[in-house]
C-alpha positions in Angstrom: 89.2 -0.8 -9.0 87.0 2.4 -8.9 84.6 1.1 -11.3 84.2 -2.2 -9.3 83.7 -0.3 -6.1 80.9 2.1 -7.9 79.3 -0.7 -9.6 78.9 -2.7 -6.0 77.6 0.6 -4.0 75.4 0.5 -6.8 74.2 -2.8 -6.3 74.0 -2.4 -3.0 71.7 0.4 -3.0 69.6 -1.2 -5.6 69.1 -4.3 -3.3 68.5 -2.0 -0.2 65.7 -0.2 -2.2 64.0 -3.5 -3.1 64.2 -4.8 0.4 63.0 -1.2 1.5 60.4 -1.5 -1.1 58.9 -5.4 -0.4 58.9 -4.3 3.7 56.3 -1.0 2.4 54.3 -3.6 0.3 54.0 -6.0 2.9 52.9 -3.7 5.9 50.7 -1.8 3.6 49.0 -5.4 2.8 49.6 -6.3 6.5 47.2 -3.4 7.3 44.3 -4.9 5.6 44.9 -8.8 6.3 42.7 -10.8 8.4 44.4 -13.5 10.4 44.0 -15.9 7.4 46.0 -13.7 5.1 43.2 -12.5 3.1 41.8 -8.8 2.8 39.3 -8.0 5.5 40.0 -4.0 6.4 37.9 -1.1 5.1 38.5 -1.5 1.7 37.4 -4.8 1.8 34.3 -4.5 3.5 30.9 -3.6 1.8 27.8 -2.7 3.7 24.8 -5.3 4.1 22.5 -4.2 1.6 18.9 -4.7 2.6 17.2 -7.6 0.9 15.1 -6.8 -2.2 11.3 -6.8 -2.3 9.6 -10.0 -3.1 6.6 -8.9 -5.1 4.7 -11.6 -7.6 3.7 -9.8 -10.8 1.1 -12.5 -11.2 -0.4 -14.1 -8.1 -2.8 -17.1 -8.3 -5.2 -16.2 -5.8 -7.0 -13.5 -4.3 -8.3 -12.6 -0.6 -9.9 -9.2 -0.1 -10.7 -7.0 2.8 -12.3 -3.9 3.7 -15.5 -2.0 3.7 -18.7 -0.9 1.8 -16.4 -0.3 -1.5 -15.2 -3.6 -1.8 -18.4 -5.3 -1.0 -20.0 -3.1 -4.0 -22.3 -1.4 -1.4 -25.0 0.6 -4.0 -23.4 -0.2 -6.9 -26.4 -2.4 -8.0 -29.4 -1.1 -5.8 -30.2 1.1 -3.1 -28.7 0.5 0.7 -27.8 -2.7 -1.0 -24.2 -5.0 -1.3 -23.5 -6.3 -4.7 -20.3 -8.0 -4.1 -20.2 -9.4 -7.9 -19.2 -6.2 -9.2 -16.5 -5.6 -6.1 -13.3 -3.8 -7.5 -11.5 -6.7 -5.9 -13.4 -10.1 -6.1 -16.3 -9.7 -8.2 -16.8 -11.5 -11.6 -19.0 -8.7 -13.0 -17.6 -8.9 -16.8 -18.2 -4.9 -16.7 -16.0 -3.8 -13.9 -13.2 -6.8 -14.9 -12.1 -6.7 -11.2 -8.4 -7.7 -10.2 -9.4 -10.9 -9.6 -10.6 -11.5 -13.3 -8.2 -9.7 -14.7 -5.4 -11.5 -13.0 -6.9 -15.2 -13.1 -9.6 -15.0 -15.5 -12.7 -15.1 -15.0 -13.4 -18.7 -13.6 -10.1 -18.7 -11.9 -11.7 -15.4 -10.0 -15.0 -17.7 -9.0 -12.7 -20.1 -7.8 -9.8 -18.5 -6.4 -10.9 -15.0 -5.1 -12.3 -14.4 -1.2 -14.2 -11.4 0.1 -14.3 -10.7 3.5 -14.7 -7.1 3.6 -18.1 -5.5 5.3 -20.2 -2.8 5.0 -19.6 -0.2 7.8 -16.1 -1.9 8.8 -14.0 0.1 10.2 -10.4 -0.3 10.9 -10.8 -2.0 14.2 -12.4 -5.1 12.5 -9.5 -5.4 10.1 -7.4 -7.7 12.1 -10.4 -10.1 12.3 -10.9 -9.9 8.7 -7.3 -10.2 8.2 -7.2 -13.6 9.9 -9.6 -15.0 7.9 -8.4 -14.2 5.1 -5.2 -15.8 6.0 -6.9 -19.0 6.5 -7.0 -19.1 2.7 -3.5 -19.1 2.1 -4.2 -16.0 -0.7 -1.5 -15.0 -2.8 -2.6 -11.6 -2.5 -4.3 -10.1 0.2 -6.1 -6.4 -1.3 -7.3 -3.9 1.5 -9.7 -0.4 1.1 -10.3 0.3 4.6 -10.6 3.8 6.5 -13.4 5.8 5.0 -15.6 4.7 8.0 -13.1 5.8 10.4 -13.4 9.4 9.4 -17.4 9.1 8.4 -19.0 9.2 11.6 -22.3 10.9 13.3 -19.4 14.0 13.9 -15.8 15.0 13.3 -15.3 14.3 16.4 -16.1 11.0 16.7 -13.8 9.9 13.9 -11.4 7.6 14.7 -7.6 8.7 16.1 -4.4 8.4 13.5 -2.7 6.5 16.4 -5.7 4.0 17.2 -5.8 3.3 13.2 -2.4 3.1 13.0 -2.1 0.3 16.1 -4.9 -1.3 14.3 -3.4 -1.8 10.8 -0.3 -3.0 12.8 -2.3 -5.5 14.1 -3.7 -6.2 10.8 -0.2 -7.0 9.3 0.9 -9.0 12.1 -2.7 -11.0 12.2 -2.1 -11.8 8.4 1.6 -12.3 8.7 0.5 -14.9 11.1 -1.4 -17.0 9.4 0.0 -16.3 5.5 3.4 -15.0 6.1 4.2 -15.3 2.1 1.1 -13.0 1.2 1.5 -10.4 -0.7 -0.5 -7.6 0.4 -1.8 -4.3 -1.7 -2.9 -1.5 0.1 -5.6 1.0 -1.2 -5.7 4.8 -0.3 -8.9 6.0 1.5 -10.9 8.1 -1.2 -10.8 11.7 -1.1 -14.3 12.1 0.5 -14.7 16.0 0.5 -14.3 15.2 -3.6 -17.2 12.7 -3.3 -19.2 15.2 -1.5 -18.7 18.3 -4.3 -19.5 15.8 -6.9 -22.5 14.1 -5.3 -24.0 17.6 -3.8 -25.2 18.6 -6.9 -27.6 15.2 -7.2 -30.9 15.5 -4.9 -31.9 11.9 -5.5 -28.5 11.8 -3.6 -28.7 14.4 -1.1 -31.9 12.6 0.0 -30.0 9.1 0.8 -27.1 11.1 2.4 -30.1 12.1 4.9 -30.6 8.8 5.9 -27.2 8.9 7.6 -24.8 8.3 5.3 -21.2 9.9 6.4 -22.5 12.7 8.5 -19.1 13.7 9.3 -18.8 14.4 5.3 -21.8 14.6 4.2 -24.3 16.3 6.5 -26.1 20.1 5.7 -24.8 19.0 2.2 -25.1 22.6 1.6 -24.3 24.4 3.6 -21.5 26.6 3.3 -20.9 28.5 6.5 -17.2 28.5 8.0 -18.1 25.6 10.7 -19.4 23.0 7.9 -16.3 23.9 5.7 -13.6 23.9 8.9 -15.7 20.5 9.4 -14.9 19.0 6.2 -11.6 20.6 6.0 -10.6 18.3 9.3 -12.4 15.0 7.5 -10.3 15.3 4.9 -7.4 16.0 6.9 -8.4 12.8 8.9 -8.1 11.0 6.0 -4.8 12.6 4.9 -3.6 11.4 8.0 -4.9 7.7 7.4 -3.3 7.5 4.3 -0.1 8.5 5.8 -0.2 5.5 8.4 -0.9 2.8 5.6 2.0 4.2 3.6 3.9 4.0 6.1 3.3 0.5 7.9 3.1 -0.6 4.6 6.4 0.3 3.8 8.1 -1.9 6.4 6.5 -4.8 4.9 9.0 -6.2 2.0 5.9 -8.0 0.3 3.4 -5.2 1.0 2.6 -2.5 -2.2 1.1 1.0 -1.2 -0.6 2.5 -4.4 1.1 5.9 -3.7 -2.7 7.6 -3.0 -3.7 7.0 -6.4 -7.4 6.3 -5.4 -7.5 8.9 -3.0 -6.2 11.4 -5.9 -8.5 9.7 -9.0 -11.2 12.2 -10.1 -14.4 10.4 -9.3 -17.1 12.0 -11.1 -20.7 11.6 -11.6 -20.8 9.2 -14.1 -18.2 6.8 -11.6 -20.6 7.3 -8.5 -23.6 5.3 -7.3 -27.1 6.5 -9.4 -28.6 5.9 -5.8 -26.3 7.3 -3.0 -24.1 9.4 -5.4 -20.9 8.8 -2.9 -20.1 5.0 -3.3 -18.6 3.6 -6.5 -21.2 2.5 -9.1 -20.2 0.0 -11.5 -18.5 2.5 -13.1 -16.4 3.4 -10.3 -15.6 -0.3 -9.2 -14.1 -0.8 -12.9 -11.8 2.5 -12.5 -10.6 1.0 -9.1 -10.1 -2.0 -11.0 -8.0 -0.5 -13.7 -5.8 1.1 -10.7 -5.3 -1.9 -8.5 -4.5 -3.9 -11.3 -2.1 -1.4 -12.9 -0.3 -1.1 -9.7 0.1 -5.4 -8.3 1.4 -5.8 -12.1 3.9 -2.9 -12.5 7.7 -3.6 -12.2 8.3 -1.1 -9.7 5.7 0.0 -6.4 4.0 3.6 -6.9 6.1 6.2 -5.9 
C-alpha cells in the first residue's frame, strides 16, 4: 500500500511539473506572438536595411558636363577648346577618354555628349544638367568648381552655401529628366598645385597675365604674406567645394564621388598645357582619363 501511494505522489508531481512546464513555454512564446500566432516581438524583428547602390560597371552612353577641363580648353592651342581630346567625351586615341575606353571608340562618336563650357561656373550647371538629361545618358560625368574659386579676387569667389544649393539643383534638374543616370562626380583640382608647377614656366606666366585665375594665379611671384594668405583661402575655397560634392553626392544611391582623387593627383609639367601651363594638356586629359575610368569601373566607390 505504501509503494502504491509513493508511486502516485510521484506521478502526480511528475504530471504537475509538465503542466507547470507547457504553461512557461506557452507564455514565454505568448510574449512574442502576433495575433496570427506567428513570432513578431523583438527577436523577431530586423531593422530595414537601406537599399544597396545601383551602380553599372559598364554604361552604354555618356553625357558630360562641366568647364574649361572638360571641353579640353588649351590642350591643343592657345585660348582655344579642343573638345576631341576632353577627358570625358573626346575620341583623341592619345588621351583614350572614358568614353572610348568604356564604348570604344565609334561607340564614343556616337554615344558620348559634351555640354560643358569654358568659364562655367557652378550656377550654369543645372542648365547643363538638363540638357544633358534630354539624352537619356547612362552616365552623366561632371568637373565643375574651379571657376568658382578663380575669380578677378578671393573675394569674389563663389560661397560654399550658393555652390552647394546649386549642385542640389543640379541633381534634382538631372534627376528630372534621367532619373536612372548614373552620375560620377570629379573633385575640383588642387589649384595652388597648378600654380607651383606652372610658376616656374614664363611662356606661362605671360598667358596667366591675360587673366587667367587671378584669384590663383595673379603676382605669380610674389611671395609676401597677403599673396600666400590669398592663395591659402583659394585653396581652402576649393577644400570646401569638394566637401559639398562629396557630400550631396553621397545621398544619391546612383551617384560616385572619386574620393578627391583629382584634386590629390600630382599634375606636373609634363601633364599641363605647353601654352597656359595650368589647364590639362593632352597629357593631363589622359591621366584624368585613367582616374575617371578606374573609378565608374571599380567594384566598390572611392573611399
Amino acid at each position: 500500500m505504501q509503494d502504491r501511494s509513493v508511486r502516485r505522489r510521484s506521478r502526480t508531481a511528475a504530471a504537475a511539473l509538465a503542466v507547470a512546464s507547457l504553461l512557461g513555454t506557452a507564455a514565454l512564446s505568448g510574449c512574442d506572438s502576433g495575433p496570427d500566432g506567428t513570432t513578431k516581438g523583438a527577436a523577431g524583428r530586423k531593422p530595414a536595411a537601406r537599399p544597396a547602390p545601383v551602380w553599372d560597371r559598364s554604361p552604354g552612353s555618356v553625357a558630360a558636363v562641366g568647364d574649361s577641363i572638360t571641353r579640353g580648353f588649351d590642350a591643343c592651342s592657345v585660348l582655344t577648346d579642343c573638345p576631341e581630346v576632353s577627358w570625358a567625351t573626346g575620341t583623341d586615341q592619345v588621351v583614350r577618354s572614358l568614353a572610348v575606353r568604356l564604348l570604344g571608340a565609334s561607340g564614343a562618336a556616337a554615344r558620348s555628349w559634351n555640354h560643358a563650357e569654358t568659364g562655367a561656373r557652378i550656377a550654369q550647371l543645372p542648365e547643363q544638367m538638363a540638357l544633358a538629361a534630354e539624352e537619356k545618358p547612362d552616365l552623366v560625368t561632371v568637373m565643375i568648381g574651379a571657376n568658382d574659386a578663380c575669380r578677378d579676387s578671393a573675394r569674389h569667389m563663389t560661397p560654399v552655401e550658393d555652390f552647394r544649393t546649386s549642385f542640389e539643383m543640379s541633381m534634382r534638374r538631372l534627376r528630372a529628366g534621367a532619373p536612372k543616370a548614373q552620375v560620377y562626380v570629379s573633385s575640383v583640382p588642387d589649384l595652388k598645385r597648378l600654380w607651383s608647377m606652372g610658376r616656374g614656366n614664363p611662356l606661362g606666366k605671360q598667358i596667366w597675365k591675360l587673366g587667367i585665375c587671378r584669384s590663383m594665379l595673379g603676382d605669380a611671384d610674389d611671395m609676401g604674406a597677403a599673396a600666400v594668405a590669398r592663395r591659402g583661402s583659394v585653396r581652402e575655397r576649393v577644400v570646401a567645394y569638394n566637401e559639398v560634392l562629396r557630400e550631396v553626392c553621397a545621398k544619391d544611391l546612383r551617384c560616385r564621388y572619386d574620393g578627391g582623387a583629382v584634386f590629390g593627383y600630382p599634375f606636373t609639367g609634363a601633364q599641363l598645357s605647353r601654352w597656359d601651363w595650368f589647364h590639362p594638356g593632352r597629357d593631363g586629359q589622359a591621366r584624368l582619363a585613367e582616374i575617371a575610368y578606374r573609378n565608374v569601373t571599380a567594384a566598390r566607390p572611392p573611399a
